[in-house]
C-alpha atoms as an extended CHARMM CRD file, in Angstrom:
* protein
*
       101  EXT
         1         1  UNK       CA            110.1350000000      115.8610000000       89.9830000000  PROA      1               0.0000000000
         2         2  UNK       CA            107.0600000000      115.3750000000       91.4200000000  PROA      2               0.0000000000
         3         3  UNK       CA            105.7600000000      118.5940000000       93.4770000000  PROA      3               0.0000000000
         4         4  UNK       CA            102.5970000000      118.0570000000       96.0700000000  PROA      4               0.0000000000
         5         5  UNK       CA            101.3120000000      121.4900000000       96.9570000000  PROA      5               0.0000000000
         6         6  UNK       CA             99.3380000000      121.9070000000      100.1490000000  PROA      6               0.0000000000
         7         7  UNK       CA             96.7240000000      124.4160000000      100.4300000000  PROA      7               0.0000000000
         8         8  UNK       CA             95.0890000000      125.2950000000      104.3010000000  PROA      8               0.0000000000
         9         9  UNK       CA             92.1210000000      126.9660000000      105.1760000000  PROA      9               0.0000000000
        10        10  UNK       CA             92.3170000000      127.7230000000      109.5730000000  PROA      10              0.0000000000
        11        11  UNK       CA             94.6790000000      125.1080000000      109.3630000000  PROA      11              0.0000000000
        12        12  UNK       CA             92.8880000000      122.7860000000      107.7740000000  PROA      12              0.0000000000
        13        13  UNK       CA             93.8680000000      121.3760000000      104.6110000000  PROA      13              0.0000000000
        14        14  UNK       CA             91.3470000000      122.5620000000      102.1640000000  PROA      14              0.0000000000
        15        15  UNK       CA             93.4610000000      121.2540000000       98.9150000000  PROA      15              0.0000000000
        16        16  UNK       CA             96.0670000000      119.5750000000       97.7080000000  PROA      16              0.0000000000
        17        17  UNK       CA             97.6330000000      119.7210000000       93.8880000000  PROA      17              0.0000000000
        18        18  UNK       CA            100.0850000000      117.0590000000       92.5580000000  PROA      18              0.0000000000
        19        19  UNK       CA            102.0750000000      117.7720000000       89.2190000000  PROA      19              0.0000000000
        20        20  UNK       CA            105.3240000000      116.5350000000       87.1780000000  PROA      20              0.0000000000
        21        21  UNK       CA            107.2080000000      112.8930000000       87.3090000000  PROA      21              0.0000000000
        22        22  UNK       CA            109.2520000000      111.7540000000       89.9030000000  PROA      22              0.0000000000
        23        23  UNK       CA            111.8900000000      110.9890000000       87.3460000000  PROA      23              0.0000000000
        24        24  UNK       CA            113.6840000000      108.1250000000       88.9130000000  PROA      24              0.0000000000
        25        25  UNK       CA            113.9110000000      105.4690000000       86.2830000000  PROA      25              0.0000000000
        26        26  UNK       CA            111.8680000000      104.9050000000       83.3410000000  PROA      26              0.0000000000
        27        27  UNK       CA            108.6910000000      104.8800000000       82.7370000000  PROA      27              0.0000000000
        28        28  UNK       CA            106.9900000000      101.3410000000       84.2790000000  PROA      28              0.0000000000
        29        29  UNK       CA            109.8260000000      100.7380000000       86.5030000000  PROA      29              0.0000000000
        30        30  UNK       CA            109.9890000000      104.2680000000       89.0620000000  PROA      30              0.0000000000
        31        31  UNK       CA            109.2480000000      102.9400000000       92.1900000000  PROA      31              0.0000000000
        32        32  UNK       CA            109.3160000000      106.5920000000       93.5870000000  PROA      32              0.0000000000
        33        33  UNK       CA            106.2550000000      106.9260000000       91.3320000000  PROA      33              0.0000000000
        34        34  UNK       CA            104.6700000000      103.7380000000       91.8200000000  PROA      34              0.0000000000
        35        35  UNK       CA            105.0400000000      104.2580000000       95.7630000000  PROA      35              0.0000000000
        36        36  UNK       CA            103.2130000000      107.8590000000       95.2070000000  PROA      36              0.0000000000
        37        37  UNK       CA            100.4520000000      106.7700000000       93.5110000000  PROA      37              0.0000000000
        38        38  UNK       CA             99.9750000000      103.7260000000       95.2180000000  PROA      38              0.0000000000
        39        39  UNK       CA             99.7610000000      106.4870000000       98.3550000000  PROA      39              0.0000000000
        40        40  UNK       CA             97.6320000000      108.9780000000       96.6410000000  PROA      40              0.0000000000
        41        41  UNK       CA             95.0160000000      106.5270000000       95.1110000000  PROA      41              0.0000000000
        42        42  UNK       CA             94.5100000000      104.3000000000       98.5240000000  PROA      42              0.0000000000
        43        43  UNK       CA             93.6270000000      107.7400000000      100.4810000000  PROA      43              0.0000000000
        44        44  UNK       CA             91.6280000000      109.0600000000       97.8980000000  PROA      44              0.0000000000
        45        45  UNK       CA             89.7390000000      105.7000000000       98.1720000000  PROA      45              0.0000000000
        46        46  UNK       CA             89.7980000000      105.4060000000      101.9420000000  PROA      46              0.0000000000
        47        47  UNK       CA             88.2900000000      109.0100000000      102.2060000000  PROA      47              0.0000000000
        48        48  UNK       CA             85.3530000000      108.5420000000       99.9330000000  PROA      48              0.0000000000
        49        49  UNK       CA             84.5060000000      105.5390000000      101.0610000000  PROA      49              0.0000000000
        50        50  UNK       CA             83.3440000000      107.1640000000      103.9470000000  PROA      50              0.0000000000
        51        51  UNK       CA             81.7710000000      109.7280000000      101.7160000000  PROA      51              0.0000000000
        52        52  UNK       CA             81.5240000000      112.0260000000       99.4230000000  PROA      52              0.0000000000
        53        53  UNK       CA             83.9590000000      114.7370000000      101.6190000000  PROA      53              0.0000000000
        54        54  UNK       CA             86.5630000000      115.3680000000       98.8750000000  PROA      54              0.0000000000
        55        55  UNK       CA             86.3650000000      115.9310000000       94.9680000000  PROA      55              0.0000000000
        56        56  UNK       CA             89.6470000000      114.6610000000       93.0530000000  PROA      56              0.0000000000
        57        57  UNK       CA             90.0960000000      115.4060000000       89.3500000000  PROA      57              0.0000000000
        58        58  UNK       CA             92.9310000000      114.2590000000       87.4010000000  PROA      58              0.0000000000
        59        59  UNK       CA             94.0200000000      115.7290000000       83.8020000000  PROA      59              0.0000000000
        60        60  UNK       CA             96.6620000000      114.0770000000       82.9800000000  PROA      60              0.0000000000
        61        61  UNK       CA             99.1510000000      116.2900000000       84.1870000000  PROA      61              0.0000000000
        62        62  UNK       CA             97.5280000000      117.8030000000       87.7460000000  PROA      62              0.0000000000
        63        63  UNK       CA             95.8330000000      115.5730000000       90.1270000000  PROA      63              0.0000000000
        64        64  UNK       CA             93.8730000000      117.8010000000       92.3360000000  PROA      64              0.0000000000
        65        65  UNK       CA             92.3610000000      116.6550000000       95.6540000000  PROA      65              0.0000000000
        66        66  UNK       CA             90.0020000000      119.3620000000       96.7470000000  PROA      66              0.0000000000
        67        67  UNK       CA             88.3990000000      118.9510000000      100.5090000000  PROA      67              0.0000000000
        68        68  UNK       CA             84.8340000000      119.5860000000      100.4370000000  PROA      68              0.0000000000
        69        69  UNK       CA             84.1780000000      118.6900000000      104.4190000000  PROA      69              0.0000000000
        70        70  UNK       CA             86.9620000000      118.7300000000      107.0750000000  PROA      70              0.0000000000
        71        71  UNK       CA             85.4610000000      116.1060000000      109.1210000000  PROA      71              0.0000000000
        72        72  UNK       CA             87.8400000000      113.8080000000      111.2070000000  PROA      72              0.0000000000
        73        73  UNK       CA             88.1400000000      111.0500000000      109.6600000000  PROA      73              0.0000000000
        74        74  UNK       CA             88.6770000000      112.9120000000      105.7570000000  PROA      74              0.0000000000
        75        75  UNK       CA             91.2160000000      115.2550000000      108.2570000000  PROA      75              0.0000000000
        76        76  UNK       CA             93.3550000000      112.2660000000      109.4700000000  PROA      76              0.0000000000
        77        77  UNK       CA             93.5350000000      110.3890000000      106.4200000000  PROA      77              0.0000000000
        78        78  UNK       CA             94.6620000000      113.5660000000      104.4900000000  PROA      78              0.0000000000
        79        79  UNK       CA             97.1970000000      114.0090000000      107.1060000000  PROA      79              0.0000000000
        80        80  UNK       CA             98.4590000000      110.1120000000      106.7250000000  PROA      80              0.0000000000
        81        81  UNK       CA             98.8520000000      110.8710000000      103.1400000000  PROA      81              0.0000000000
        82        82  UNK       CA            100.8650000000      113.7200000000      103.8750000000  PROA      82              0.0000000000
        83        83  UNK       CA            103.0180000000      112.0660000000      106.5440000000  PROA      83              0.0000000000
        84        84  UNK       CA            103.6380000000      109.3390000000      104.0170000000  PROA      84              0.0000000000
        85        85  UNK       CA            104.3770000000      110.9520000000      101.3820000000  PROA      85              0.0000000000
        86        86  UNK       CA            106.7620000000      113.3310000000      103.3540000000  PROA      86              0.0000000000
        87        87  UNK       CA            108.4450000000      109.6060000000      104.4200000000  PROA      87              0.0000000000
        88        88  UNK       CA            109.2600000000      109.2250000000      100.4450000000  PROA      88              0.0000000000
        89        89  UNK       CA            110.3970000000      113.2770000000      100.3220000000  PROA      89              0.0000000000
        90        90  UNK       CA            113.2280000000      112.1370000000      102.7330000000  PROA      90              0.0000000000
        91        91  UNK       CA            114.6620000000      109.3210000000      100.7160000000  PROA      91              0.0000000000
        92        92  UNK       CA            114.0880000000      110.9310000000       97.3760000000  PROA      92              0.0000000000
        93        93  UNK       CA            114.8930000000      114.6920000000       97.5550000000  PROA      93              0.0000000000
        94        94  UNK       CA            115.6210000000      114.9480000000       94.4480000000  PROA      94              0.0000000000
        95        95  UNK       CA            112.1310000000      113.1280000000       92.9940000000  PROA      95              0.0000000000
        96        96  UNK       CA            109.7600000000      114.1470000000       94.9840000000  PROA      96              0.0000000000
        97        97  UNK       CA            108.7640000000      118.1620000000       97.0080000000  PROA      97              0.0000000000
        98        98  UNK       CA            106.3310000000      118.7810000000       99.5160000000  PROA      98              0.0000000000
        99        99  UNK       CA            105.5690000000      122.6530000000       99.7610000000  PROA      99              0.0000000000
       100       100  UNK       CA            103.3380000000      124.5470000000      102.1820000000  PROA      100             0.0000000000
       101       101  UNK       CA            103.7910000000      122.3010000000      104.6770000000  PROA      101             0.0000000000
């Protein structure tokens, strides 16, 4: 299962950590994965294409997308990701879990 953790400072989302595998078919052919990524990676883009407002580091097993300025554009696009991502939670329950939303 993949697990996206959101982390809020005065609301604000000041980091968010993405772990595990979503676990619905194999490896090259999860579209729940595939979809998640494709998510992740095009926000992650968006936002620092505006800037340098967020750091992401990925290990291999954590992706973690930590929000250095809460300016609105990095604010709304973080949010999109979210609200997208929450779209996949609803179809795929058992793949994918938002917490501290």
């Amino acid at each position: 299962m993949i697990k996206v953790r959101i982390h809020k400072d005065n609301d604000k989302i000041s980091k968010v950590v993405i772990s595990g595998h979503a676990g619905y078919a194999p490896y090259g052919h999860d579209i729940v994965c595939s979809a998640v990524s494709s998510i992740i990676t095009t926000s992650i883009n968006g936002i620092l294409s505006f800037g340098n407002t967020i750091k992401a580091t990925d290990d291999g097993k954590i992706l973690l997308i930590e929000v250095l300025e809460n300016d609105e554009i990095t604010d709304k696009l973080m949010i999109n990701m979210l609200n997208l991502l929450k779209e996949i939670e609803k179809d795929y329950q058992k793949n994918i879990k938002i917490e501290g939303e």
